[in-house]
N, C-alpha and C positions, 0 to 999 in steps of 0.2 A: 556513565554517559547521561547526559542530564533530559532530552527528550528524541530519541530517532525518528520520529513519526515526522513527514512532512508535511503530506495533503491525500483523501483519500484519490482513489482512481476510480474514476467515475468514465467507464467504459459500457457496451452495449452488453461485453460479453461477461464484467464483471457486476454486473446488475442483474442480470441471468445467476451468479452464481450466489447474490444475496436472496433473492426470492425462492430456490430451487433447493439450495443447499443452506443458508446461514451463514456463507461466509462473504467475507467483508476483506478488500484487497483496500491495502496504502502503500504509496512512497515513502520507503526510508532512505536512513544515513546507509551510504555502503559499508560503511564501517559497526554499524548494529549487528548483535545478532539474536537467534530467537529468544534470549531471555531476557533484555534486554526492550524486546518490542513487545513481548507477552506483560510486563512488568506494565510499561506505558500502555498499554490499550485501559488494563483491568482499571492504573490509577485514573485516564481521564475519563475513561466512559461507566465506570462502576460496575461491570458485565466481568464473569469468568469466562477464562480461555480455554477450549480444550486443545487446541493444537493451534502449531506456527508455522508454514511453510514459507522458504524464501529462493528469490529466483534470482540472482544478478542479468543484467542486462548489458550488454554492449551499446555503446552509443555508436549511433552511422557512421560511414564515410561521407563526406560534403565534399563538391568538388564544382569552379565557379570557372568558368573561361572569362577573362577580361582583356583589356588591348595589352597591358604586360604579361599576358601568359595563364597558365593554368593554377589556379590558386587550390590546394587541397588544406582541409582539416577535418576535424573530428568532433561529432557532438558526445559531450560528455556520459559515464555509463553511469546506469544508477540501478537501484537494488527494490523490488518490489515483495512486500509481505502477505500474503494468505491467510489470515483470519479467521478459525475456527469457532463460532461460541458454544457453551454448551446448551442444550435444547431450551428452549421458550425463551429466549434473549435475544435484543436486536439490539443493532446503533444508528441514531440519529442523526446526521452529520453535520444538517445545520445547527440545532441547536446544541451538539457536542454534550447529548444525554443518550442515557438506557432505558428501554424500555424493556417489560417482564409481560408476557401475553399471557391472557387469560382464559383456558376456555379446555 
């Protein structure tokens, strides 16, 4: 698989879980799995992994009333990865580097 990683998730509750714990959540392919997205973190950000946790998601039901009737579909599922590093390591997101803390 040539890169699963999409874009991180930049959520309230996952910014909670970088500052508190050191882990670092992305959207992958659903099709990855953790070795796959462990491989990909270490090459583009230079940090070791110590664990991968993954969650597949369901996408909603959508559902539209218009004058021909009731329109339904379905937002696509996708698959989110959990981000372990091992202690004194962080990821930058914008600048797509590592940092090693000192102290």
């Amino acid at each position: 698989m040539k890169n699963p990683l999409l874009r991180p998730w930049l959520t309230e509750k996952s910014t909670g879980l970088t500052e508190k714990k050191g882990q670092y959540v992305f959207i992958v392919k659903p099709d990855a799995d953790k070795t796959d997205i462990k491989i990909a973190v270490e090459k583009k950000f230079g940090v070791e992994v110590k664990s991968v946790r993954t969650v597949n998601c369901l996408g909603k039901s959508r559902s539209q009333n218009t004058r021909k009737g009731l329109i339904t579909g379905k937002k696509s599922d996708w698959k989110k990865a959990i981000i372990t590093l091992k202690k004194d390591q962080s990821i930058d997101y914008y600048s797509g580097s590592a940092q090693k803390s000192e102290g």
